[in-house]
N, CA and C atoms as a LAMMPS dump frame, in Angstrom:
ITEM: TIMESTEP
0
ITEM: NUMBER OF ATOMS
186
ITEM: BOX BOUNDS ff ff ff
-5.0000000000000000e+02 5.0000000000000000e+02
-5.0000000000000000e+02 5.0000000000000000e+02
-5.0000000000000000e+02 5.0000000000000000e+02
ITEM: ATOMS id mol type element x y z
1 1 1 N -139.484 -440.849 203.815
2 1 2 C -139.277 -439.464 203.45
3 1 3 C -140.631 -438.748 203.473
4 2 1 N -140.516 -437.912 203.919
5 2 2 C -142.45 -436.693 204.247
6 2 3 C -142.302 -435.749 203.056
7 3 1 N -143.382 -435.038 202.86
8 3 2 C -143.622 -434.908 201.894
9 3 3 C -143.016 -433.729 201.287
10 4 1 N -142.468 -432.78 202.243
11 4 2 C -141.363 -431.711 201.729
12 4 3 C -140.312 -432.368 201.373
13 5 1 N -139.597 -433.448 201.745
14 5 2 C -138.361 -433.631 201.321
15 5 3 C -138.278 -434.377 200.071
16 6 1 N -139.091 -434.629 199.934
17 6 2 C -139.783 -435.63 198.388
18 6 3 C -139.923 -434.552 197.361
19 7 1 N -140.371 -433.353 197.704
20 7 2 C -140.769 -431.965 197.111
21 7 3 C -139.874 -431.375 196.339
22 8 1 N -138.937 -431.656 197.703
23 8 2 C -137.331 -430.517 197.152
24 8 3 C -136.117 -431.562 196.651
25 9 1 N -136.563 -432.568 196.343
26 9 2 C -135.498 -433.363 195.889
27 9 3 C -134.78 -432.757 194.763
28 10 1 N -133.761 -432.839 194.583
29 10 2 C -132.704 -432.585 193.626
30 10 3 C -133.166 -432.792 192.124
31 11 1 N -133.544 -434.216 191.954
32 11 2 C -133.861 -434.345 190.604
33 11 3 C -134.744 -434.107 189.683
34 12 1 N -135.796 -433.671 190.911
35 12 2 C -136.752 -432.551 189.882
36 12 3 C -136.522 -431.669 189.253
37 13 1 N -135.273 -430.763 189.972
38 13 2 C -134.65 -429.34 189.326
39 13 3 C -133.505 -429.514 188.422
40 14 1 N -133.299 -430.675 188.723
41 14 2 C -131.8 -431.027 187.156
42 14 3 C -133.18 -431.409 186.232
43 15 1 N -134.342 -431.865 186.687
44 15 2 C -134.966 -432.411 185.466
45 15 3 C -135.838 -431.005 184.956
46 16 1 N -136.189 -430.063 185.245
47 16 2 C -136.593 -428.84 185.09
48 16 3 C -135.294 -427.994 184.437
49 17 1 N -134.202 -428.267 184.622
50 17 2 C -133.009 -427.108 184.199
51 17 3 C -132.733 -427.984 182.833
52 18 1 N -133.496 -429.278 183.054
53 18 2 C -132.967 -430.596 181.369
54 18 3 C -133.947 -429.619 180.649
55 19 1 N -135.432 -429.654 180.795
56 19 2 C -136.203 -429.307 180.158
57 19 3 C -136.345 -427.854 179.56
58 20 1 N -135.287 -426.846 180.304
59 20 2 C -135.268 -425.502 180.234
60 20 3 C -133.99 -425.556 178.762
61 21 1 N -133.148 -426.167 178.632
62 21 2 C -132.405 -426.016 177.869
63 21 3 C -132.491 -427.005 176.842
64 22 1 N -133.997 -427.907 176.861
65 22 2 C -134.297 -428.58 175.554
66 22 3 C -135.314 -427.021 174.596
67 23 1 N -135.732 -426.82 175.778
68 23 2 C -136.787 -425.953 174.952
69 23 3 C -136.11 -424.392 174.378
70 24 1 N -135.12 -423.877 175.2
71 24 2 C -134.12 -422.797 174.509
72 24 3 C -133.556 -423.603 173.079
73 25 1 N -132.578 -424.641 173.613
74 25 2 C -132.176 -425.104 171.886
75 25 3 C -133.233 -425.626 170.76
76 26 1 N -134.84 -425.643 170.964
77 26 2 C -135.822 -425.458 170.492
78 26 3 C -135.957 -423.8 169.555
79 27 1 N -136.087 -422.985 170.563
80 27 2 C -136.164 -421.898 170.44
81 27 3 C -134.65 -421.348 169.357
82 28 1 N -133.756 -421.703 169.798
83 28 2 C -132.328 -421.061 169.087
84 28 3 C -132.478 -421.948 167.069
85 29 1 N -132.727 -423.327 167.737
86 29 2 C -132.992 -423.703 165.707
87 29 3 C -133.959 -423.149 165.311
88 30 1 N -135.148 -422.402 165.781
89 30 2 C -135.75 -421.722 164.957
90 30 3 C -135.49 -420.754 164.346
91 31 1 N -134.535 -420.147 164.586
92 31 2 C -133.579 -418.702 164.055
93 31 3 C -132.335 -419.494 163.585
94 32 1 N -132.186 -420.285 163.259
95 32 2 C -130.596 -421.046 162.394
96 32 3 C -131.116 -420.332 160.952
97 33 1 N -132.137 -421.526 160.483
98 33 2 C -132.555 -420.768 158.958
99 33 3 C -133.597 -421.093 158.452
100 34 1 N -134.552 -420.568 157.847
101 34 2 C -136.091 -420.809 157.307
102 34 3 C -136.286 -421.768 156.892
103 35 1 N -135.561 -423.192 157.174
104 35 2 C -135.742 -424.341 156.221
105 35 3 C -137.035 -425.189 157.165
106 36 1 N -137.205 -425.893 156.116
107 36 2 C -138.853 -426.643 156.742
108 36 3 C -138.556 -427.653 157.818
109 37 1 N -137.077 -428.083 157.604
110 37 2 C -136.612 -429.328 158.467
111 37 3 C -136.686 -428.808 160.239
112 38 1 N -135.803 -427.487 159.658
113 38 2 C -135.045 -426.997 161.155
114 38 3 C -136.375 -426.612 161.969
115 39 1 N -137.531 -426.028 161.304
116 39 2 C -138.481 -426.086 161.668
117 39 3 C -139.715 -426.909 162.879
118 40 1 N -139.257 -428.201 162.07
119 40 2 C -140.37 -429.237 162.21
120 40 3 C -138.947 -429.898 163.895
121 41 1 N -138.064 -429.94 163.796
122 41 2 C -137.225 -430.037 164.582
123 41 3 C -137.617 -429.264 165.644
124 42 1 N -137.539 -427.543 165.344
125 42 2 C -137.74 -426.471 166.262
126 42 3 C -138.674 -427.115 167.455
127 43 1 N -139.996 -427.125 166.788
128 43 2 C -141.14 -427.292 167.356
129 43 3 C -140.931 -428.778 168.21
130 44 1 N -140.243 -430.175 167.505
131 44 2 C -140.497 -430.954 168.433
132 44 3 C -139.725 -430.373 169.412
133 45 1 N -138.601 -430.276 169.492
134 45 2 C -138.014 -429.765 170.739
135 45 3 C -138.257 -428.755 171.721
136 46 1 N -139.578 -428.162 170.982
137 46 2 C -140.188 -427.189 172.188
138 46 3 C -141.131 -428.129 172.815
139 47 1 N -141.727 -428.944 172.289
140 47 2 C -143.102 -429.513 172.491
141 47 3 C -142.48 -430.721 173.737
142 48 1 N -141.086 -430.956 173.237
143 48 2 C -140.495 -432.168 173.924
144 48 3 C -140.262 -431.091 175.494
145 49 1 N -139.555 -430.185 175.595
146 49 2 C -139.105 -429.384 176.599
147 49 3 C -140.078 -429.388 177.561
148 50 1 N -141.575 -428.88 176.664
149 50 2 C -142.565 -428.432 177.663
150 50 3 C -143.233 -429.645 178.487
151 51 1 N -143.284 -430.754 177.727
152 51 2 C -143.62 -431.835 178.424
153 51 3 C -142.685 -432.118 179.376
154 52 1 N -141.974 -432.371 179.47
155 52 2 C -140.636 -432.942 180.494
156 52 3 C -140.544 -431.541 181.798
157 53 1 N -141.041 -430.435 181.487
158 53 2 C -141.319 -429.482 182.532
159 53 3 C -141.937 -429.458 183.396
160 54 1 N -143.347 -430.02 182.244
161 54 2 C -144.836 -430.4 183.339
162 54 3 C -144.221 -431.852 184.129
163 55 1 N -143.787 -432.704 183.61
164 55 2 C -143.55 -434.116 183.988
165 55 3 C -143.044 -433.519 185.857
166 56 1 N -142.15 -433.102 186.003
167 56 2 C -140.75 -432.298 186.36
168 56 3 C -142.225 -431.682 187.62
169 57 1 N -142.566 -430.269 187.013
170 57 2 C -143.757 -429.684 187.822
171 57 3 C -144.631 -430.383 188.909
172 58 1 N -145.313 -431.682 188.034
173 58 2 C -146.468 -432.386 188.234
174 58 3 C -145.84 -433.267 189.469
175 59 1 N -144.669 -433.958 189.284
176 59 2 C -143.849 -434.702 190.633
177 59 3 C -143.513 -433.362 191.647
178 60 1 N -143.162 -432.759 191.279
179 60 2 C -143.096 -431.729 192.81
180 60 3 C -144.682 -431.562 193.675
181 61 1 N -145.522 -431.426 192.64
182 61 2 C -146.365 -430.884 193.361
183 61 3 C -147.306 -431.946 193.607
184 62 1 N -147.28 -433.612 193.39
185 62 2 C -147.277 -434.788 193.863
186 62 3 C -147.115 -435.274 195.013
């Protein structure tokens, strides 16, 4: 396989559309309710999203 078709593979963008909707339901428990839990939750799940984006990014452009 050359190196565009390795590029545009499929599973980079299901793994980019995974990471887009870890980091929205990141974003959405932060507005549930001011509690310290939903919080500390919020954030991993943004922190988790953004990594798995770059992961996702970094193989395309590999």
């Amino acid at each position: 396989m050359n190196k565009t078709e390795e590029a545009n593979d499929e599973k980079h963008y299901v793994l980019i559309v995974f990471a887009v909707i870890v980091g929205i339901a990141g974003i959405y428990l932060r507005f549930i309710n001011d509690a310290h839990m939903y919080t500390w939750i919020a954030n991993i799940l943004l922190i988790l999203g953004v990594a798995i984006a770059l992961k996702a990014i970094f193989a395309i452009l590999k």
